[in-house]
C-alpha positions in Angstrom: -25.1 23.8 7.3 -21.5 22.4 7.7 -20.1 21.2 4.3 -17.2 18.4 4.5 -14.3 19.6 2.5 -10.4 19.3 2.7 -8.6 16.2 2.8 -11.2 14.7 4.6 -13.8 15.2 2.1 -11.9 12.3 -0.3 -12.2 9.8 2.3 -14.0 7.1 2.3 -15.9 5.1 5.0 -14.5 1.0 5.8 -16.2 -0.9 3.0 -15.8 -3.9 5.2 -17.5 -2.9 8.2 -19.9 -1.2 6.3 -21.3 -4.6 4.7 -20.9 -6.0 8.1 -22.9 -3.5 9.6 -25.7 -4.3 6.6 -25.2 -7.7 7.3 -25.9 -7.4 11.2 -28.9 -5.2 10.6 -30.9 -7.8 8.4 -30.4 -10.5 11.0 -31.4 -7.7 13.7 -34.9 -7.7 11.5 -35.1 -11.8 11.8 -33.0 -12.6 8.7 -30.8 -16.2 8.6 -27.7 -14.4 7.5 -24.1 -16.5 7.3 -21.5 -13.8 6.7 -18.3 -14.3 5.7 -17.4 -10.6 6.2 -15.6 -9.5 8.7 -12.0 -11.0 9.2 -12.7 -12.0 12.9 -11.8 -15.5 14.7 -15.1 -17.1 16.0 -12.6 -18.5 18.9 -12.4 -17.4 22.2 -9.5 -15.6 23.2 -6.9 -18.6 26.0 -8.2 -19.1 29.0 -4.2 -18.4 30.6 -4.9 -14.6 28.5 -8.1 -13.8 30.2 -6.5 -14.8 33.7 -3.7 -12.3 33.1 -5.4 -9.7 32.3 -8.6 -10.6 35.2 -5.4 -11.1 37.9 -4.1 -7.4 36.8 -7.0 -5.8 37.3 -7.8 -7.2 40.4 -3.6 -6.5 41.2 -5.1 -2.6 40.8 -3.6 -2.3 37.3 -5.9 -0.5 36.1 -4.2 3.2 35.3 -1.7 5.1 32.6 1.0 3.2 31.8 3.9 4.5 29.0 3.3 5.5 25.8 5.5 3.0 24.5 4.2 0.4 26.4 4.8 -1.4 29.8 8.8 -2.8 29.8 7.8 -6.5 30.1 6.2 -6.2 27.1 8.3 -4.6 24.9 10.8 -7.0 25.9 8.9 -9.8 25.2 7.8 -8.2 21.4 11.5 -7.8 20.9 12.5 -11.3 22.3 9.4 -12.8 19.9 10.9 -10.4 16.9 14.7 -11.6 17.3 13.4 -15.5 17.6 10.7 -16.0 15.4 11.3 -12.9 12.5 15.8 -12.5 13.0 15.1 -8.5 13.8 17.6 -7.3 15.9 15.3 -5.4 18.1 15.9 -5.0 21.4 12.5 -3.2 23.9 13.7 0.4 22.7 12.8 -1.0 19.1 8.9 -1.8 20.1 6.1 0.6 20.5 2.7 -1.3 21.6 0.0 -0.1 20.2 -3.7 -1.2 18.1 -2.3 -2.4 15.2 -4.1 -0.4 13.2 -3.3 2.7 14.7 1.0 1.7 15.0 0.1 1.3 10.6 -1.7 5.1 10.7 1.2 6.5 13.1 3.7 4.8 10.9 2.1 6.8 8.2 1.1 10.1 9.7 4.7 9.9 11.0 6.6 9.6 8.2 3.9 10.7 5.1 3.4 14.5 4.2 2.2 16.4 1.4 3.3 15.7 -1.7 4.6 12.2 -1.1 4.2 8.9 -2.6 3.3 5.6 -1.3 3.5 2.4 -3.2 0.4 0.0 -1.8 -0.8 -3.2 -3.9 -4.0 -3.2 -5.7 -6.0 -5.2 -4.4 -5.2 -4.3 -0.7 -6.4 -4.1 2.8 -9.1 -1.0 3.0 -7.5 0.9 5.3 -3.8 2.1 3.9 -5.1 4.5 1.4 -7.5 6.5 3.5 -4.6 6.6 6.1 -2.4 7.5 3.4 -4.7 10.2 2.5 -5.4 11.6 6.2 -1.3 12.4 6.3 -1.7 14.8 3.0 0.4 11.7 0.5 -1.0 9.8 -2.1 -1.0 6.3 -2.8 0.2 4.9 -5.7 -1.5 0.9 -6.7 0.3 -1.5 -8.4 -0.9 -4.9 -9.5 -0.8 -8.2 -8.2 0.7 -10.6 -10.4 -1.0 -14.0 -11.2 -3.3 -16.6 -9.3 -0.9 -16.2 -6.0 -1.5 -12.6 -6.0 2.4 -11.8 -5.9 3.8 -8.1 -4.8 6.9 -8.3 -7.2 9.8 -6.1 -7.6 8.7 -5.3 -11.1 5.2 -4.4 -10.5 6.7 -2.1 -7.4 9.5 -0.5 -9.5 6.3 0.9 -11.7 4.8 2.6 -9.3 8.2 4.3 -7.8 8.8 8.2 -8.6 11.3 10.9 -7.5 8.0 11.5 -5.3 8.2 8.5 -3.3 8.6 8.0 0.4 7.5 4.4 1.2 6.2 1.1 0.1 3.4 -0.9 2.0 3.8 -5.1 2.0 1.4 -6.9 3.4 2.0 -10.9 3.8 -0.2 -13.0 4.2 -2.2 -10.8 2.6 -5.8 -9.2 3.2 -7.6 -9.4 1.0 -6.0 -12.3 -1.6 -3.8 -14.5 0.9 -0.8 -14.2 -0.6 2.3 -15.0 0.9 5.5 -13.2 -0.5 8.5 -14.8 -1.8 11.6 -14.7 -0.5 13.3 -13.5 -4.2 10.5 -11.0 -4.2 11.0 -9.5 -0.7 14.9 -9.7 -1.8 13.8 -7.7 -4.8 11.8 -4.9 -3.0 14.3 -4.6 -0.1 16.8 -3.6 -3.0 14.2 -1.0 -4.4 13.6 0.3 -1.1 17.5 0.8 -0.5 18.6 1.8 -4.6 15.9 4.9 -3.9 16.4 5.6 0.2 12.5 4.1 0.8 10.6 3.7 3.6 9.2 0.2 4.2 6.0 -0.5 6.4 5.6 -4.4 7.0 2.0 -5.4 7.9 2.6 -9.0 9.4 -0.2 -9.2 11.5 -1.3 -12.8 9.5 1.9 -13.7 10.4 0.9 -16.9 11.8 -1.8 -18.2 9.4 0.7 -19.8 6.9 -0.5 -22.7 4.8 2.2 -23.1 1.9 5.7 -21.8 1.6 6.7 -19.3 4.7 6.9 -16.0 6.3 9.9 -13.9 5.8 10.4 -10.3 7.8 11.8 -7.8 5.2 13.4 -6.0 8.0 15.6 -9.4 8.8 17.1 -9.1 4.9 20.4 -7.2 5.3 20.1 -3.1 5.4 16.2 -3.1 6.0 15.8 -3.0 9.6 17.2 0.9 9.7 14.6 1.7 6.8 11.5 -0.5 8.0 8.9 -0.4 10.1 7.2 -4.1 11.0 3.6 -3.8 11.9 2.4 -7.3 14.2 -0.5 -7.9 16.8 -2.3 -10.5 18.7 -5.8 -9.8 16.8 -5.8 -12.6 14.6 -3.7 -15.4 15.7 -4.5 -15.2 19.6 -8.4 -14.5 19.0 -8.0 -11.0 20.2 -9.5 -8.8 18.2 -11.1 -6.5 21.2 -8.3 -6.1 23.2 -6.9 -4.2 20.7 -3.3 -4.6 21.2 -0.6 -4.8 18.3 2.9 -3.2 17.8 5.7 -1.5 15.7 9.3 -2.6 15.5 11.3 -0.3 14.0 14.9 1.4 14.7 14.5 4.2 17.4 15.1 7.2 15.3 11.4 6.2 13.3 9.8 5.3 16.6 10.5 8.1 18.2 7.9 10.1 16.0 5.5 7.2 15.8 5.5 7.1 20.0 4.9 10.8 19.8 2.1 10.7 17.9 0.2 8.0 20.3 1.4 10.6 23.4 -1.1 12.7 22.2 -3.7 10.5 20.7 -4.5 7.2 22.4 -1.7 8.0 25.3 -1.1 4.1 25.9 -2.6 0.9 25.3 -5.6 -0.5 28.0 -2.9 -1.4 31.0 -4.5 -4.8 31.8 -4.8 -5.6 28.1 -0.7 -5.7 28.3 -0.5 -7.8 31.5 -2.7 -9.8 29.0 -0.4 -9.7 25.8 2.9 -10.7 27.9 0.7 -13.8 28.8 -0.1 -14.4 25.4 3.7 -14.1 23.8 5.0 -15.8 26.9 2.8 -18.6 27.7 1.6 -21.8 26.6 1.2 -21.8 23.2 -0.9 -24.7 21.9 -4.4 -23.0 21.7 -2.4 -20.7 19.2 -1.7 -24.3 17.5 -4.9 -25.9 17.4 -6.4 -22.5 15.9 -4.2 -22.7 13.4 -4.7 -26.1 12.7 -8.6 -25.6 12.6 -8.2 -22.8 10.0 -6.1 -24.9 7.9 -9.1 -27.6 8.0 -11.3 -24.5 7.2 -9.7 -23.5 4.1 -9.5 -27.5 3.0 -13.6 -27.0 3.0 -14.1 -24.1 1.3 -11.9 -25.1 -1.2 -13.6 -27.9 -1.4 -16.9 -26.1 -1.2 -16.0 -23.4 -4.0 -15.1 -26.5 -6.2 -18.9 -26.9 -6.2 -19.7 -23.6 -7.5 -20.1 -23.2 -11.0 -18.4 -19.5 -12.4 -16.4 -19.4 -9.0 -12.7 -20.2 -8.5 -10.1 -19.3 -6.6 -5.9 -21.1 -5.5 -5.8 -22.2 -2.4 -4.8 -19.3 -0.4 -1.5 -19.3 1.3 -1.9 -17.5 4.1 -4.3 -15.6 6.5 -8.4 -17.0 6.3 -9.7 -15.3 3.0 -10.3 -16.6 -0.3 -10.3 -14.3 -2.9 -12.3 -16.3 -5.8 -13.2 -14.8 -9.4 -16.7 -15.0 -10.6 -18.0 -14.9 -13.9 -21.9 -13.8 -13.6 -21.9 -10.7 -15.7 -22.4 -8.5 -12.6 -20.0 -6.6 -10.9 -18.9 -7.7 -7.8 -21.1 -5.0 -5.8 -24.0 -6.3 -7.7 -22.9 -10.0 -7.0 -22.6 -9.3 -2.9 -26.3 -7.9 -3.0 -27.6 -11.0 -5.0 -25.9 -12.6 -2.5 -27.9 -11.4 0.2 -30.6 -11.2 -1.5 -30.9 -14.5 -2.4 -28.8 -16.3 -0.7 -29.0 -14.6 2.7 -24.8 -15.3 2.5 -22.5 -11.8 3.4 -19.4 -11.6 1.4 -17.2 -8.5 0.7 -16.7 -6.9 -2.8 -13.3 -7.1 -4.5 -13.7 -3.7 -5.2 -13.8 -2.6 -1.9 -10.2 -3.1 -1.8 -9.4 -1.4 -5.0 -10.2 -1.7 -8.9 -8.0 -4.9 -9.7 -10.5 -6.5 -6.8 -13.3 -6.4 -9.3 -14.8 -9.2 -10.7 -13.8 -11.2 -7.3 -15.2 -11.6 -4.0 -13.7 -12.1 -0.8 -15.3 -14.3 1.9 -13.6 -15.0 5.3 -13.6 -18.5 6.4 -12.8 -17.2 10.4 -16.2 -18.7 10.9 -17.6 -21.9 12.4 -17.6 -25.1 9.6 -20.9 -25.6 9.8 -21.8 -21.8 8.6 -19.2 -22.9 6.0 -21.1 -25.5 4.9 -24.6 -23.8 5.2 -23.7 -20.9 3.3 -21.4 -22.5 0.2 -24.4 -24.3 -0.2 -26.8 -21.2 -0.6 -24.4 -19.9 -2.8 -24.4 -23.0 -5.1 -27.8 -23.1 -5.1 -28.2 -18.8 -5.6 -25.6 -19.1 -8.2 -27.6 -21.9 -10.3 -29.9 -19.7 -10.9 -28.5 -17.1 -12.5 
């Protein structure tokens, strides 16, 4: 019988999708569940998108296209990256790609064995089992206070001769943090003091309640050492088309683009015709999504202030909150009560490393009435413990 070993053998399956999956298969046996899982816009992806996309196909646009992506959409990445972020990209700066995969090329291209990389603790799922498929090792530092800050200090711990890159992620996933300005300032002089790779996961860009979101790569000396990471998933409500990219200077990409030549070859064709019509055309569904997601997290703010043992700051950024408990459980424990009793899906905090015990983190990318329904059962579930 085949035995699992190698480098393979130490990773771990998506703690996210696997609750969702759990979640999904109770209501599959006739179970009410509300999650608050998977970070997923209930929206439906702009009409003007769809037609792009629908008119491509129908255009016969429907086979390989470049690795690096079609040219009208590079150029349009590049135009959005010089207006909105002050990166001087120009199209040979932009690979398009899942977002996802442009953060595993970004590491499989630049990570070997032996090196470092500096990721936060709590973070996203997936950046230390990518980290771990290119043969490095990440290194967690802590978040500091109620605002979940990445701060030159905390990053400073975690950097050794060893080191080959730090991983920011603002707004974050899982806490919603948004980095500072004097923070970013901070890192970007880390990064260039010890010659360090940066890899910039903006893909919340858009989902900014308080303060606002700086590029690293636009501080001076950090576009030749960074690569920015950015997609459509979350703020245009397309999450299956699957379409993201990488800005970073040509002498990184080149690897990166390499990679995806011999692993996803390109990105769906019409799925670009799609993406030029989404960073090109009318932007006010973009707005009033935004705008409904900041009335979201009003609620469950509002909601959670109901909850006895749960508490949380306003997230900045993104659509989590990341609120502390105090049941003497652990938060593993606390998500099965949860379903148990409450028939409500939330994540563990420690799905997304050890400093995410003791917390929970429950997406509010879902409609306000399931927001309502399901604060409720966890008031009522909570009561009685």
């Amino acid at each position: 019988m085949y035995t699992q070993t190698g480098r393979m053998a130490s990773v771990k399956p998506s703690g996210t999708l696997r609750i969702a999956e759990i979640a999904n298969k109770l209501k599959a046996e006739g179970r009410n569940i509300i999650s608050f899982t998977v970070g997923e816009p209930d929206f439906n992806t702009p009409r003007h998108i769809i037609d792009a996309a629908h008119r491509a196909m129908l255009d016969g646009f429907t086979h390989y296209t470049p690795a690096a992506g079609i040219p009208e959409l590079r150029e349009a990445v590049a135009n959005k990256s010089i207006n909105e972020n002050r990166l001087p990209a120009t199209a040979a700066n932009v690979m398009v790609s899942p977002t996802k995969q442009a953060i595993f090329s970004a590491i499989l291209a630049n990570v070997e064995g032996g090196n470092e990389v500096v990721i936060s603790n709590p973070a996203w799922v997936s950046y230390e089992p990518a980290i771990a498929i290119a043969g490095g090792r990440a290194v967690e530092v802590p978040l500091t206070g109620d605002d979940f800050r990445m701060t030159p200090e905390s990053v400073m711990e975690g950097v050794t001769p060893g080191t080959k890159m730090i991983i920011l992620n603002s707004p974050s996933n899982p806490t919603g943090g948004v980095a500072r300005l004097e923070d970013l300032k901070g890192i970007a002089d880390i990064a260039t003091d010890h010659d360090l790779l940066v890899l910039s996961d903006e893909i919340y860009e858009k989902l900014v309640f308080e303060g606002e979101h700086h590029s690293i790569a636009s501080l001076p000396g950090m576009f030749e050492r960074t690569i920015t990471v950015n997609g459509l998933s979350k703020s245009y409500a397309m999450t299956g088309w699957r379409i993201g990219w990488a800005v970073a200077p040509e002498v990184i990409l080149r690897d990166m683009i390499r990679i995806q030549e011999h692993s996803l070859t390109c990105c769906t064709s019409f799925a670009q015709k799609g993406a030029v019509a989404a960073l090109t055309g009318d932007q006010s569904e973009l707005r009033n999504m935004v705008s409904r997601f900041a009335q979201r997290r009003k609620l469950v703010m509002d909601k959670l202030s109901q909850i006895d043992g749960m508490h949380a700051k306003p997230p900045a950024g993104a659509f989590y909150l990341f609120p502390k408990f105090d049941y003497g459980m652990t938060s593993r424990q606390f998500t099965e009560y949860l379903l148990s009793e409450a028939n409500v899906a939330v994540m563990p905090g420690s799905a997304f490393g050890s400093a995410g015990e003791g917390h929970v983190r429950m997406s509010f990318a879902t409609s306000e009435a399931n927001i309502e329904t399901g604060f409720d059962a966890v008031a009522k579930a909570v009561s009685r413990l």
